[in-house]
Biopython code that builds the backbone (N, CA, C, O; Angstrom):
import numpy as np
from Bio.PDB.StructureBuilder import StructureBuilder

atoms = [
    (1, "UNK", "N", (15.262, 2.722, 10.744)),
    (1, "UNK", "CA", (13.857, 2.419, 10.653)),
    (1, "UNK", "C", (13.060, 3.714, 10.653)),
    (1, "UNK", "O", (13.437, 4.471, 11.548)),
    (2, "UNK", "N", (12.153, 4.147, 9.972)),
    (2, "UNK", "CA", (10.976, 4.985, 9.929)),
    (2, "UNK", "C", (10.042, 4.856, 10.551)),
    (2, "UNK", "O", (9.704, 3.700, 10.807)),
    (3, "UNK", "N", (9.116, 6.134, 11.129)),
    (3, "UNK", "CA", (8.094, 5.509, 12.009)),
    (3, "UNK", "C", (7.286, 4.977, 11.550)),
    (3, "UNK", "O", (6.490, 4.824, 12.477)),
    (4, "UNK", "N", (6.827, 4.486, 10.586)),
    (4, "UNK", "CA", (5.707, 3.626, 9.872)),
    (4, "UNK", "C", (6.631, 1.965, 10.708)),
    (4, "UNK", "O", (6.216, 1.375, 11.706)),
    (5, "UNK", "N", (7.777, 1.632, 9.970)),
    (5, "UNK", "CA", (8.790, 0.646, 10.260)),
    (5, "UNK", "C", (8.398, -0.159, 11.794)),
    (5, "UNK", "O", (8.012, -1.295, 12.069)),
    (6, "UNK", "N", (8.692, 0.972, 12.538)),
    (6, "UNK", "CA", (9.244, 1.187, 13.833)),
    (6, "UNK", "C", (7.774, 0.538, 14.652)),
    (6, "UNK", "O", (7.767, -0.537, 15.251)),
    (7, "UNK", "N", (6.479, 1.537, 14.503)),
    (7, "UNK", "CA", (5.399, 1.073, 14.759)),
    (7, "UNK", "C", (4.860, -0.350, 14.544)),
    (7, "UNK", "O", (4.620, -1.177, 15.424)),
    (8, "UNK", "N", (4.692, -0.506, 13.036)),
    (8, "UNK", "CA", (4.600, -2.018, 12.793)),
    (8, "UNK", "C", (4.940, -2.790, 13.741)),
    (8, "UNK", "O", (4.223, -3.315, 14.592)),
    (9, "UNK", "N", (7.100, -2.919, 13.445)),
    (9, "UNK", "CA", (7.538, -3.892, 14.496)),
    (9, "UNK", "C", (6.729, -4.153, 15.722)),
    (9, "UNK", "O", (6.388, -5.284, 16.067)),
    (10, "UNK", "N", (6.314, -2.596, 16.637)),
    (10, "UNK", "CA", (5.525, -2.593, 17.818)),
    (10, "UNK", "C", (4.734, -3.800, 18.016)),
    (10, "UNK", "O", (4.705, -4.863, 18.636)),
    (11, "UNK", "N", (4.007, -2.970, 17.028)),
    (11, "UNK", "CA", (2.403, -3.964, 16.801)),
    (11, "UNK", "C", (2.479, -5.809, 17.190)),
    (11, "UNK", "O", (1.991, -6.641, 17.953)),
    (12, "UNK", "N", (3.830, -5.627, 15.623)),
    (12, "UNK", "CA", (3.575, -7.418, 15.958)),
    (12, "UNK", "C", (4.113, -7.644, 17.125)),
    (12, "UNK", "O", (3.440, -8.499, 17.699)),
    (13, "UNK", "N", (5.168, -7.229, 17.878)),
    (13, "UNK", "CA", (6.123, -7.446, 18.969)),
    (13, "UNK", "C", (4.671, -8.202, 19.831)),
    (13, "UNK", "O", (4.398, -9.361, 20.143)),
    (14, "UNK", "N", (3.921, -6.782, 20.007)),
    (14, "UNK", "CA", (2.784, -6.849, 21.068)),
    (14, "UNK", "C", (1.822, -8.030, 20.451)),
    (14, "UNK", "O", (1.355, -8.690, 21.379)),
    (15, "UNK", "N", (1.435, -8.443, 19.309)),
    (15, "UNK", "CA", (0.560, -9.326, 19.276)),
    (15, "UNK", "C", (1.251, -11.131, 19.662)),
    (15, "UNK", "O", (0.555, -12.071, 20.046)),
    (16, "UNK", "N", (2.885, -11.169, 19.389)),
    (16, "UNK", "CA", (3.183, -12.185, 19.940)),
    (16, "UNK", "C", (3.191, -12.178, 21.881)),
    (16, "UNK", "O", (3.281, -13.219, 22.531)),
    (17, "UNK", "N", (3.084, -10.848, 22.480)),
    (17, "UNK", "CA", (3.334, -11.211, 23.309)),
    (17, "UNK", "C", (1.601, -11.344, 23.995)),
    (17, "UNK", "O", (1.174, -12.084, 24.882)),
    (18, "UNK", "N", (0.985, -10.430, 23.263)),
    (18, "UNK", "CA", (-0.764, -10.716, 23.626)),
    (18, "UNK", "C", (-1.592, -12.266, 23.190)),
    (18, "UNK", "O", (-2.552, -12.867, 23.671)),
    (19, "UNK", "N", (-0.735, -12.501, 22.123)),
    (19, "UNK", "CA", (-1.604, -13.199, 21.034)),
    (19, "UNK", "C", (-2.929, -12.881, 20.424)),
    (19, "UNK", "O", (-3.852, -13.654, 20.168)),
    (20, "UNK", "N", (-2.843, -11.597, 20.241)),
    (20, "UNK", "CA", (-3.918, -10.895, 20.056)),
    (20, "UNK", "C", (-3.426, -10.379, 18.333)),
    (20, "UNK", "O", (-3.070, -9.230, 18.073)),
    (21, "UNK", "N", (-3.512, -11.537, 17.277)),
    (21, "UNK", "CA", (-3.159, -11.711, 16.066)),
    (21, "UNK", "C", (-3.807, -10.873, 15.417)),
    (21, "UNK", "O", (-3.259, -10.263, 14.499)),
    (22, "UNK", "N", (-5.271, -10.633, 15.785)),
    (22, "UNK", "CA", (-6.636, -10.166, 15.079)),
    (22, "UNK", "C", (-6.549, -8.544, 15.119)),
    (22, "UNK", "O", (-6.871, -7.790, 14.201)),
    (23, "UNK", "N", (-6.166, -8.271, 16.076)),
    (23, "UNK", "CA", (-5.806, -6.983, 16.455)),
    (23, "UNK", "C", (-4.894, -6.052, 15.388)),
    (23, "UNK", "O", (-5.186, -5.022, 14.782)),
    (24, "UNK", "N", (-3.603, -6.899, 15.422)),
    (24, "UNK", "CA", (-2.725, -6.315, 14.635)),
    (24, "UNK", "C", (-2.735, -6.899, 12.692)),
    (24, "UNK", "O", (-1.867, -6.444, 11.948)),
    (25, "UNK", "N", (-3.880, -7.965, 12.107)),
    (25, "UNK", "CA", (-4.332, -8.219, 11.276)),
    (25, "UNK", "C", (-5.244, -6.935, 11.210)),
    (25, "UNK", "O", (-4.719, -6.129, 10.442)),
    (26, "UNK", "N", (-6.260, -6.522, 11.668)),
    (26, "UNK", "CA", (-7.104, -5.932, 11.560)),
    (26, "UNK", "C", (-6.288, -4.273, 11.404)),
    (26, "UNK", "O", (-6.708, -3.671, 10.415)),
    (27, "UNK", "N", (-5.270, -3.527, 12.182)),
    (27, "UNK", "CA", (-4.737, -2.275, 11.815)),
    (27, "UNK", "C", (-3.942, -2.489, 10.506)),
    (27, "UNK", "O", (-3.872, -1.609, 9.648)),
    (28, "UNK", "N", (-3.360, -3.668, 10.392)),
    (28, "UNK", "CA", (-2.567, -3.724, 8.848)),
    (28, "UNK", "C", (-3.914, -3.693, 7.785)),
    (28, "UNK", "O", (-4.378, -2.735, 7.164)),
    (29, "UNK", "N", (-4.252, -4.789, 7.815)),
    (29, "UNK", "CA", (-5.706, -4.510, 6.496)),
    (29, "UNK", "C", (-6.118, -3.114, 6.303)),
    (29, "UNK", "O", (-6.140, -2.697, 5.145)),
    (30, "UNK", "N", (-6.530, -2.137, 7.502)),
    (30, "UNK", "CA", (-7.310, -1.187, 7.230)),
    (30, "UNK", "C", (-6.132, -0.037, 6.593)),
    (30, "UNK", "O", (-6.499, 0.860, 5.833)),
    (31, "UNK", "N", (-4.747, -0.192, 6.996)),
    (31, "UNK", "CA", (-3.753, 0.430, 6.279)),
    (31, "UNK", "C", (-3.371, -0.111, 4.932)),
    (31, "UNK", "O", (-2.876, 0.672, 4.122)),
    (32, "UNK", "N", (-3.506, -1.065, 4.688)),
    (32, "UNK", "CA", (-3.279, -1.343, 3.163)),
    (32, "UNK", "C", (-4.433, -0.987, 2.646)),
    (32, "UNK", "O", (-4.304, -0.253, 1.667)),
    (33, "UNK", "N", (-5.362, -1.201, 2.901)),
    (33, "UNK", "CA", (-6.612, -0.856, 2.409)),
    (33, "UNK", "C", (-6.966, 1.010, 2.303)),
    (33, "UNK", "O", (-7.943, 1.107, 1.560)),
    (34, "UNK", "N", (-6.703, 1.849, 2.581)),
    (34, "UNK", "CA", (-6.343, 3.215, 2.705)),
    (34, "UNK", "C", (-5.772, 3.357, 1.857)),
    (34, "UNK", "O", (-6.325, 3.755, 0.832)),
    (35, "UNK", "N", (-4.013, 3.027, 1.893)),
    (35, "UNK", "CA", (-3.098, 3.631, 0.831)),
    (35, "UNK", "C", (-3.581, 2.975, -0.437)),
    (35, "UNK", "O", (-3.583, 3.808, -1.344)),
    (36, "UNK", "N", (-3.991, 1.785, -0.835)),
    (36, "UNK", "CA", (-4.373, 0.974, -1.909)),
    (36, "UNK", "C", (-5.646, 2.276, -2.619)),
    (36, "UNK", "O", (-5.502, 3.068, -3.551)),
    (37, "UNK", "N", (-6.753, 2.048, -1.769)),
    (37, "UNK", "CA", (-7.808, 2.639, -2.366)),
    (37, "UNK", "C", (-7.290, 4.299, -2.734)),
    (37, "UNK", "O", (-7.590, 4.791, -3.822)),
    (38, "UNK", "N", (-6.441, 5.123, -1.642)),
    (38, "UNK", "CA", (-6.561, 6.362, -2.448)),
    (38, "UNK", "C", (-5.417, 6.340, -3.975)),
    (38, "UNK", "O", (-5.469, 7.191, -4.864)),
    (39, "UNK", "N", (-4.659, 5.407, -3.954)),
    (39, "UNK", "CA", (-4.014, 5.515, -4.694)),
    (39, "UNK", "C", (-4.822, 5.210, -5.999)),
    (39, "UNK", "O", (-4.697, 5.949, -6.975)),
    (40, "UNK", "N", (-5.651, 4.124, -6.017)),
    (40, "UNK", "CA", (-6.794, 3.710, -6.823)),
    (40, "UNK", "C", (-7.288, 4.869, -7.414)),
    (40, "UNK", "O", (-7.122, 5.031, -8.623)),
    (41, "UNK", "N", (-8.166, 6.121, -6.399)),
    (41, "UNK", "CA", (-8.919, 7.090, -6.370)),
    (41, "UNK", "C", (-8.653, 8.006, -7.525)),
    (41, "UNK", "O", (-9.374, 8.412, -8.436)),
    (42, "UNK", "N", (-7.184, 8.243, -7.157)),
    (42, "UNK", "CA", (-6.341, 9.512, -7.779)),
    (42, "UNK", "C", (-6.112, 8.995, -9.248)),
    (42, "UNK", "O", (-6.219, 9.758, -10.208)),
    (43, "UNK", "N", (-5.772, 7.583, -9.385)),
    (43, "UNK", "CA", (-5.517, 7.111, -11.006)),
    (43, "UNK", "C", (-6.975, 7.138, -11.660)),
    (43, "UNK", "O", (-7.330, 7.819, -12.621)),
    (44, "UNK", "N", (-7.730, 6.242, -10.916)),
    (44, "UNK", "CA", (-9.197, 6.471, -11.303)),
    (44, "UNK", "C", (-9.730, 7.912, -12.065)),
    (44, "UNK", "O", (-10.181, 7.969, -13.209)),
    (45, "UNK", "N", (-9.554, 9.055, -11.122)),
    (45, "UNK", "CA", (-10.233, 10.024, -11.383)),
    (45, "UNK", "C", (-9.428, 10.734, -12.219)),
    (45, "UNK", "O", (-10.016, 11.374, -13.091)),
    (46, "UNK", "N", (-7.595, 10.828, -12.174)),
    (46, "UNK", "CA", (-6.862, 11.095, -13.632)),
    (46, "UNK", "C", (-7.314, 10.655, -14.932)),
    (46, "UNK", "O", (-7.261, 11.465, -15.858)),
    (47, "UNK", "N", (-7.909, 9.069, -15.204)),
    (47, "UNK", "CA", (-8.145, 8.346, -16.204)),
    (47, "UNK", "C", (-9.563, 8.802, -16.715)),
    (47, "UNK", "O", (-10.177, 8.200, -17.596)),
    (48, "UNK", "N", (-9.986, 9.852, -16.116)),
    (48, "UNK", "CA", (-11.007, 10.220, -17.069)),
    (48, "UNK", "C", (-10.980, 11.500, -17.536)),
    (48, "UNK", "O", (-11.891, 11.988, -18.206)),
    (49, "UNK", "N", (-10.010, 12.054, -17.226)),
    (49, "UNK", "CA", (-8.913, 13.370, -17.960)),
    (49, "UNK", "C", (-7.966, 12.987, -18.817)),
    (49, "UNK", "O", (-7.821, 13.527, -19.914)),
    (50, "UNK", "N", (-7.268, 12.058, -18.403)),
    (50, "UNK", "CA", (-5.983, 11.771, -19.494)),
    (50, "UNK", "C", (-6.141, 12.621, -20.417)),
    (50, "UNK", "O", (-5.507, 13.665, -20.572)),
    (51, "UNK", "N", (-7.222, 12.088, -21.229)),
    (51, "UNK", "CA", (-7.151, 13.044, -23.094)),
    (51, "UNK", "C", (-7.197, 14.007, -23.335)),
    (51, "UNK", "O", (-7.141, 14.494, -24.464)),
    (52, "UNK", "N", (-7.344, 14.677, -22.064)),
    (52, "UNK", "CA", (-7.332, 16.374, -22.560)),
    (52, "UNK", "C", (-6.573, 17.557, -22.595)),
    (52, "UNK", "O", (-6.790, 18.655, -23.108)),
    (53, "UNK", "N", (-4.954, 16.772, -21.468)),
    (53, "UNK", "CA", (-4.095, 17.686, -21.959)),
    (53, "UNK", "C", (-2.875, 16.538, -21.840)),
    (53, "UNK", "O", (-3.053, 15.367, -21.506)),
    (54, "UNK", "N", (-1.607, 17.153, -22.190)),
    (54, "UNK", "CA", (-0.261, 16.432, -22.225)),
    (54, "UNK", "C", (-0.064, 16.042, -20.931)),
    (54, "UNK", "O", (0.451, 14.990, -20.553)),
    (55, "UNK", "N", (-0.620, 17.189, -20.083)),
    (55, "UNK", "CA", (-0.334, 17.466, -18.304)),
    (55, "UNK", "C", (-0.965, 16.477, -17.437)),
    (55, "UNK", "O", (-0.522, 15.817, -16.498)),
    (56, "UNK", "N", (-2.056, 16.537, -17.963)),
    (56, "UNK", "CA", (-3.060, 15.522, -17.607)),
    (56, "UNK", "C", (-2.950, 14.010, -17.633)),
    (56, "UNK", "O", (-3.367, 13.296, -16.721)),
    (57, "UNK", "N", (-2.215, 13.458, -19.012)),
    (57, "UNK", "CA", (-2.272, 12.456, -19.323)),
    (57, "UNK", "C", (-0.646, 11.940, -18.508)),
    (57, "UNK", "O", (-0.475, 10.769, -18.169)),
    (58, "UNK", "N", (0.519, 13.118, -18.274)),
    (58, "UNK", "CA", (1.547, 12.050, -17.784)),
    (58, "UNK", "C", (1.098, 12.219, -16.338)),
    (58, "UNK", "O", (1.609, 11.448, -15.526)),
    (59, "UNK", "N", (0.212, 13.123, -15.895)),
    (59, "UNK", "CA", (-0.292, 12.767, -13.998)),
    (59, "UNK", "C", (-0.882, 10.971, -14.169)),
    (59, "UNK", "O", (-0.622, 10.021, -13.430)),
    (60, "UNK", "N", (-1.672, 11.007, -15.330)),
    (60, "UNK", "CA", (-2.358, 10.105, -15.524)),
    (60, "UNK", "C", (-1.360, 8.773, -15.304)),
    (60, "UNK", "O", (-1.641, 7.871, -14.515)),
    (61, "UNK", "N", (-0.004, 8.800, -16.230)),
    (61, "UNK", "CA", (0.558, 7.621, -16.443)),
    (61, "UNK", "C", (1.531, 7.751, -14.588)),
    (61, "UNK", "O", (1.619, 6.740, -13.890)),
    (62, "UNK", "N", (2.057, 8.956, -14.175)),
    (62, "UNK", "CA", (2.516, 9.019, -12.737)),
    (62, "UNK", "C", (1.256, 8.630, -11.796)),
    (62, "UNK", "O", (1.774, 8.560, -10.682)),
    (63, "UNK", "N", (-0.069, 8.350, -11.655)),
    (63, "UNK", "CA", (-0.130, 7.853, -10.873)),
    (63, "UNK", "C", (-0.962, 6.852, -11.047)),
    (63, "UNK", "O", (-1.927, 6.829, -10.282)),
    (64, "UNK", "N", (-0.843, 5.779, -12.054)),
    (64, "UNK", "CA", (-1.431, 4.704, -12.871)),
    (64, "UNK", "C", (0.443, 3.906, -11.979)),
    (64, "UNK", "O", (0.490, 2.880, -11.301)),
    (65, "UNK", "N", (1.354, 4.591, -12.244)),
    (65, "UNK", "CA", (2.773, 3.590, -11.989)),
    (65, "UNK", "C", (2.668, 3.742, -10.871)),
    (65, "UNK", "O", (2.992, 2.658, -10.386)),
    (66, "UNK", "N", (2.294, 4.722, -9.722)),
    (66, "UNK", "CA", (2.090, 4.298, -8.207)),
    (66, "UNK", "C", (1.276, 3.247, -7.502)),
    (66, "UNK", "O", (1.518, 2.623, -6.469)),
    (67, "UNK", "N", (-0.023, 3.203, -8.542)),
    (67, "UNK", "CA", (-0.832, 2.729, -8.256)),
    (67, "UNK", "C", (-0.804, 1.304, -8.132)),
    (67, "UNK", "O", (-1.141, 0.589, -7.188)),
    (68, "UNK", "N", (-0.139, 0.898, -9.753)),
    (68, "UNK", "CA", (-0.228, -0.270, -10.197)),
    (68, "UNK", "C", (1.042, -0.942, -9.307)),
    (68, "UNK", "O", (1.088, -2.092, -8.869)),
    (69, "UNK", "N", (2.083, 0.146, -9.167)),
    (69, "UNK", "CA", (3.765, -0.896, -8.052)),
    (69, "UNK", "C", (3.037, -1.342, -6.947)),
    (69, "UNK", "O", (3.126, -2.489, -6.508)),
    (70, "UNK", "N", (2.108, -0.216, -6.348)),
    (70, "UNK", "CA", (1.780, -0.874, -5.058)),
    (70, "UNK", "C", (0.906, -2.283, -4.647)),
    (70, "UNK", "O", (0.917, -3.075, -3.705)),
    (71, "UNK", "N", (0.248, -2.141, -5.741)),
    (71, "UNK", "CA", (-0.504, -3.600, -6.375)),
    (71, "UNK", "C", (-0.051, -4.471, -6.308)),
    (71, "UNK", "O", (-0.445, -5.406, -5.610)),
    (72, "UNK", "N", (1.332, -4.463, -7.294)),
    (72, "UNK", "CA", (2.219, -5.098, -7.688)),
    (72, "UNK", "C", (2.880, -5.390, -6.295)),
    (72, "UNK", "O", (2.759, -6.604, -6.127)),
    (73, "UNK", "N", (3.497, -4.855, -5.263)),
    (73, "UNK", "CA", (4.276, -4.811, -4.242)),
    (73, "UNK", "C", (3.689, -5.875, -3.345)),
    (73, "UNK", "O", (4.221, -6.918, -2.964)),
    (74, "UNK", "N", (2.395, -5.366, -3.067)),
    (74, "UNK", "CA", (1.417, -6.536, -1.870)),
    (74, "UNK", "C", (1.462, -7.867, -2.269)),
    (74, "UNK", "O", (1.790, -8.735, -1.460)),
    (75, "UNK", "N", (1.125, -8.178, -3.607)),
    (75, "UNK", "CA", (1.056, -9.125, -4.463)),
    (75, "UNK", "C", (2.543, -10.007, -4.413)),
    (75, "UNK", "O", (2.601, -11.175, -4.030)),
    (76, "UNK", "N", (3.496, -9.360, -4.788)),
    (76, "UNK", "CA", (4.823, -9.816, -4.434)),
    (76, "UNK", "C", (5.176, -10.440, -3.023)),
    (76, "UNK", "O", (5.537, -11.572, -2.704)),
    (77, "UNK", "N", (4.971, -9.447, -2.396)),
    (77, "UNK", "CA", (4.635, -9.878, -0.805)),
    (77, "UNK", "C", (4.161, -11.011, 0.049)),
    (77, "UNK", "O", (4.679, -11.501, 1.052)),
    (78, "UNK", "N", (3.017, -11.324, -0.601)),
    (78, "UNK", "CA", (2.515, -12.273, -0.584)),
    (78, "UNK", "C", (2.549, -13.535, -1.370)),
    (78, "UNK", "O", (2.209, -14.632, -0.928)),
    (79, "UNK", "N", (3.002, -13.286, -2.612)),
    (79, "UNK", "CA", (3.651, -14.125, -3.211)),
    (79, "UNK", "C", (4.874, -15.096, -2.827)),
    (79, "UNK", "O", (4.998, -16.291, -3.094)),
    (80, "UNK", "N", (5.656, -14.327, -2.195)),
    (80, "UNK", "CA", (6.756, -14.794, -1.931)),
    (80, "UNK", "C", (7.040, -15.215, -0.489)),
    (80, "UNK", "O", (8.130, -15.605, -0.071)),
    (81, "UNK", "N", (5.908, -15.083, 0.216)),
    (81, "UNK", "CA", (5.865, -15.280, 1.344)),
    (81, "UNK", "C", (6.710, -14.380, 2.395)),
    (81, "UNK", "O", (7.436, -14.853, 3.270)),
    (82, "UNK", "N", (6.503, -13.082, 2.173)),
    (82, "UNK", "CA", (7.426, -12.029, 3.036)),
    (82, "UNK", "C", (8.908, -11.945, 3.524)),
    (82, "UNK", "O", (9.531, -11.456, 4.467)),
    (83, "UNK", "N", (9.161, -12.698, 2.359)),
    (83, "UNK", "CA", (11.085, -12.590, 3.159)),
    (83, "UNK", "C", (11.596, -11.721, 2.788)),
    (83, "UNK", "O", (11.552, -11.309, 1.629)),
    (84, "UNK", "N", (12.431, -11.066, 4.053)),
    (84, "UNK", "CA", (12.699, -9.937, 4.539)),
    (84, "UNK", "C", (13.835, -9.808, 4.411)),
    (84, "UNK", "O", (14.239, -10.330, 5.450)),
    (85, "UNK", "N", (15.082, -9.338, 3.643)),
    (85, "UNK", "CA", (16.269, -9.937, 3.987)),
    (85, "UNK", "C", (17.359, -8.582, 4.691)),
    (85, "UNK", "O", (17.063, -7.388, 4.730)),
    (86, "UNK", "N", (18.303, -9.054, 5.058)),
    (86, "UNK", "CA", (18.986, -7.846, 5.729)),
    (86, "UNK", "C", (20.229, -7.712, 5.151)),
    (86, "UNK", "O", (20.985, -6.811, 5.514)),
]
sb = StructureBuilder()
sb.init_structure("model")
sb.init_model(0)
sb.init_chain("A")
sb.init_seg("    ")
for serial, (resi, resn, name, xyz) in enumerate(atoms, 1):
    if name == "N":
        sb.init_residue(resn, " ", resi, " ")
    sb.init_atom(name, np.array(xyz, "f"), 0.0, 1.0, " ", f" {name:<3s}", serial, name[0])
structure = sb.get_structure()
């Protein structure tokens, strides 16, 4: 497990044993919401360079594919209802 991993687990551990759901809803949102938006930021502000050099345009398409998996990832996530498998 990684400490991102490791923490999480914490979190929820502690909100089943608090029931303090809102708590650990509220640190996940503001972390998806962070990595989501800067990843947004960086494609955003590539996409209005793209056309001006070769360099430019594959940063553009590298972080248009970060951007868009992670999209893609939450979405899945939730889609599928979070099963986790081991």
């Amino acid at each position: 497990m990684d400490g991102t991993t490791a923490h999480i687990t914490v979190m929820s551990d502690k909100a089943l044993e608090t029931g303090d759901f809102s708590g650990l809803l509220t640190a996940l949102n503001r972390h998806v919401n962070r990595q989501l938006t800067e990843k947004y930021e960086k494609a955003a502000a590539l996409y209005r360079v793209k056309d001006r050099s070769v360099e430019e345009g594959r940063q553009y398409v590298a972080a248009y594919v970060d951007y868009t998996h992670a999209v893609e990832a939450v979405h899945d996530i939730l889609e599928a209802g979070g099963h986790h498998h081991h």
